[in-house]
N, C-alpha and C positions, 0 to 999 in steps of 0.2 A: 549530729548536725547542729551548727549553731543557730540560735534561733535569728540574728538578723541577718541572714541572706536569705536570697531570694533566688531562685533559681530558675532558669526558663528555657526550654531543650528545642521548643519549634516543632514542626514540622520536616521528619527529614525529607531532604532536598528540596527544602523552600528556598528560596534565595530575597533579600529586602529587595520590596521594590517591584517582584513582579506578581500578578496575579493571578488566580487561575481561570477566574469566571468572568472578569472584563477589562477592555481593552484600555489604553490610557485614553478613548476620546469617549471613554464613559459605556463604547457599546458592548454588546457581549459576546464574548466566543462562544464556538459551539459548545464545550463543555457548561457555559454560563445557560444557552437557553433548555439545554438537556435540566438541569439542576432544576430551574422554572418551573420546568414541565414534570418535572417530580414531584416537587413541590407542593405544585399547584394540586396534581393529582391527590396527594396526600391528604391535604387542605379538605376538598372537595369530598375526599373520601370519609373523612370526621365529621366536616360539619356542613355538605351540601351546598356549602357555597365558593361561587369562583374569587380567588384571593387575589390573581391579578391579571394582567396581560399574556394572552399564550404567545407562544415561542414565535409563530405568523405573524401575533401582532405587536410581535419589537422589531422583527422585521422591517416591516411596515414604517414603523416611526424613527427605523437609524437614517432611512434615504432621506434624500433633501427633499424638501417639498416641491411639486412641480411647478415651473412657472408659468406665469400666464401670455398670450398672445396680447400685443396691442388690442386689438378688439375686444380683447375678455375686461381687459382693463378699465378703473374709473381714470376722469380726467386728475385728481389728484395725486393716483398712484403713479402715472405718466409723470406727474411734474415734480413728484419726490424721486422718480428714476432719473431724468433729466437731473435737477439738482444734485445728487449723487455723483454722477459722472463728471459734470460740473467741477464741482468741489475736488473731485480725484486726480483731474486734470490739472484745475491750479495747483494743487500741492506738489504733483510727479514735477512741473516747472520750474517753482520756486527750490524747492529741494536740490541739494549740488548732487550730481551724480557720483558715486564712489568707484572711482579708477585705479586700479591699483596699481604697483611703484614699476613693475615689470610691462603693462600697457601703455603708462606714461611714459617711459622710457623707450620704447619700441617705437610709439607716435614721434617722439619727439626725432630720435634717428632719422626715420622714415622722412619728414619733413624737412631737417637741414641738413642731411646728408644723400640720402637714397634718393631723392626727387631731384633734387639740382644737379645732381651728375648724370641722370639716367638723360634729363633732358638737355645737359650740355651735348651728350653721346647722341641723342638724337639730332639736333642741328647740326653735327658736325656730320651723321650721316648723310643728312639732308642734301648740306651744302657739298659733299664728293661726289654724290648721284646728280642731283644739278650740272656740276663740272662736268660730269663725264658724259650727260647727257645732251648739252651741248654742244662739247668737242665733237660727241658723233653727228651732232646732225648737220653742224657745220662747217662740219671736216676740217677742224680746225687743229691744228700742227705745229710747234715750233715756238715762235715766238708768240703769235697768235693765243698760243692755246690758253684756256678758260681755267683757273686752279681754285680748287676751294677753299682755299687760306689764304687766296690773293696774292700769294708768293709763288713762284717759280721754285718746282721739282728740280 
């Protein structure tokens, strides 16, 4: 073998990238707090002392902390909530919302095409139901009769 390389074989069936004992948001899988508790035991079993958090108490510390009831709260913490929301609110406003090119186009149809015809279609309903509702009630015939386009049939 020559002497400058360097050779490095891994783990088989490691893959980069993924872990075995935690998660990417830092917490651990079961195999991670099994290993702990190993560990830990092992630790304990040399040298009498606990080395760190048992497996209950990582638990424990992945959930979110509970929050409080207005009541439990200080008046300051109320008005850093308030300003938070605040703050979230002007930004979601000022911020342009991002629509993309298939919703823009859909809108855009929908309003100068789909709309103005539905509701030319609608007035023209309008105005033959009007007609015809006329002509029946006052039995109107011939030259008389009532037409929705103002023209004669």
């Amino acid at each position: 073998m020559n002497s400058n390389e360097l050779m490095h074989h891994g783990i088989h069936g490691m893959r980069w990238g993924v872990r075995r004992y935690q998660n990417k948001d830092g917490s651990l899988t079961a195999a991670g707090r099994k290993r702990i508790n190993q560990l830990d035991s092992e630790y304990q079993r040399l040298t009498g002392k606990k080395l760190s958090k048992s497996s209950a108490d990582v638990k424990k510390t992945e959930s979110k902390p509970k929050s409080k009831s207005i009541s439990e709260m200080t008046n300051e913490e109320i008005q850093e909530k308030i300003n938070r929301i605040t703050l979230e609110q002007n930004l979601k406003s000022l911020t342009p919302k991002k629509i993309s090119a298939g919703k823009r186009f859909t809108e855009t149809v929908m309003n100068d095409v789909i709309t103005p015809a539905a509701t030319d279609v609608g007035k023209q309903l309008a105005r033959s139901m009007f007609a015809d509702g006329v002509n029946k009630v006052f039995n109107l015939e011939g030259d008389n009769k009532v037409y929705a386009n103002n023209k004669k049939k």
